[in-house]
ZAVOMI-40303 format. One record per residue (C-alpha): x negated, z negated, y negated. Coordinates in steps of 0.05 Angstrom, whole numbers, padded with zeros to 5 digits, always signed. Last residue first. Example, Ala and Ser with C-alpha at 12.3 -4.5 7.8 and 13.67 -1.06 7.14 Angstrom:
// ZAVOMI-40303
-00273-00143+00021-00246-00156+00090
// end
This chain:
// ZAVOMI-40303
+00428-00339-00094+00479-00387-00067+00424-00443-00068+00364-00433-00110+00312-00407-00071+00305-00340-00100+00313-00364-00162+00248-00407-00163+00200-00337-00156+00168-00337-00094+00099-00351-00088+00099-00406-00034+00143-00353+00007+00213-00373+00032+00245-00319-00002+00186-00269+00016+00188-00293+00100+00267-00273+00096+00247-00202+00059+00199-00190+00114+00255-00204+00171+00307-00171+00137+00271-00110+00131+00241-00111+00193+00309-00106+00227+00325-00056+00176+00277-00008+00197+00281+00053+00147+00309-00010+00104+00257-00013+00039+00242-00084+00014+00212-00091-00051+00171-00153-00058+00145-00193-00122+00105-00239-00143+00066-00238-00079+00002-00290-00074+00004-00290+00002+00061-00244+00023+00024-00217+00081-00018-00283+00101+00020-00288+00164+00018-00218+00184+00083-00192+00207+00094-00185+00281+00077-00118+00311+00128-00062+00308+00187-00053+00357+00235+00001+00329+00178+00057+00316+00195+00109+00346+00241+00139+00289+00221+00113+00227+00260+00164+00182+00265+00223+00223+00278+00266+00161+00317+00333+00138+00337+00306+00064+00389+00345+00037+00400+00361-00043+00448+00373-00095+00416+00401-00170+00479+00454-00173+00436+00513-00182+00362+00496-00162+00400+00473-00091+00342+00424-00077+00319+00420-00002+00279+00353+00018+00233+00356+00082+00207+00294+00110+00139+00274+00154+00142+00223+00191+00067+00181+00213+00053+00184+00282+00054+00119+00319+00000+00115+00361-00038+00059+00329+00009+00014+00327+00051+00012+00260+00041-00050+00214-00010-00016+00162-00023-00065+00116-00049-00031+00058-00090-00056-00007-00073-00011-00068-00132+00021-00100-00118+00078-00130-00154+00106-00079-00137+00051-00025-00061+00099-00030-00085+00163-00029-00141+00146+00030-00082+00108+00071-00031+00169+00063-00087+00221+00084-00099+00175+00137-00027+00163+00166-00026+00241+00161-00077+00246+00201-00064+00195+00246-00073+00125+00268-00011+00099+00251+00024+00090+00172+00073+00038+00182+00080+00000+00114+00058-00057+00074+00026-00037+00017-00004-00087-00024-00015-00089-00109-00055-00123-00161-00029-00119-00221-00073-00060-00276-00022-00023-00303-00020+00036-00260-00035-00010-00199+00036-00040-00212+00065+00031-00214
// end
């Protein structure tokens, strides 16, 4: 969405060295959105199914979410350089916390987030 109207925008995900991990990276450097892929280069990339009862609307997600991938590489330093915003997905929480420690801290971070109690 930010690329849609015209922000600069990063990608900070585990993609791998694979095809799918490619396909994703051409999509996304298409639009273009700068990726960080933080997976080693083995990792293959999940791919998730999601079943939709046409009837009721209800649906099941078959996925492996991020399995494999519980030790990634250390985030870059300059990752959040310039950020003015990050969204923080949990498929590995660990990581999660970690990256959305290093934005609340970051020299770009909004002035609420370090307000105390916030």
């Amino acid at each position: 969405m930010a690329r849609a109207v015209g922000c600069r925008a990063r990608l900070a995900s585990a993609l791998g060295d694979n095809p799918a991990g490619s396909l994703a990276r051409a999509k996304l450097i298409g639009w273009p959105v700068d990726v960080v892929d933080l997976a080693p280069g083995a990792y293959e990339l999940p791919v998730s199914s999601v079943l939709v009862n046409a009837a009721s609307g209800e649906r099941v997600v078959i996925s492996v979410n991020a399995a494999g991938l519980d030790q990634p590489d250390p985030l870059p330093p300059a990752l959040l350089r310039d950020a003015a915003v990050a969204l923080v997905d949990g498929h590995i929480m660990s990581r999660a916390v970690e990256f959305a420690a290093a934005a609340r801290t970051a020299p770009s971070a909004n002035w609420l987030c370090r307000q105390p109690g916030r």
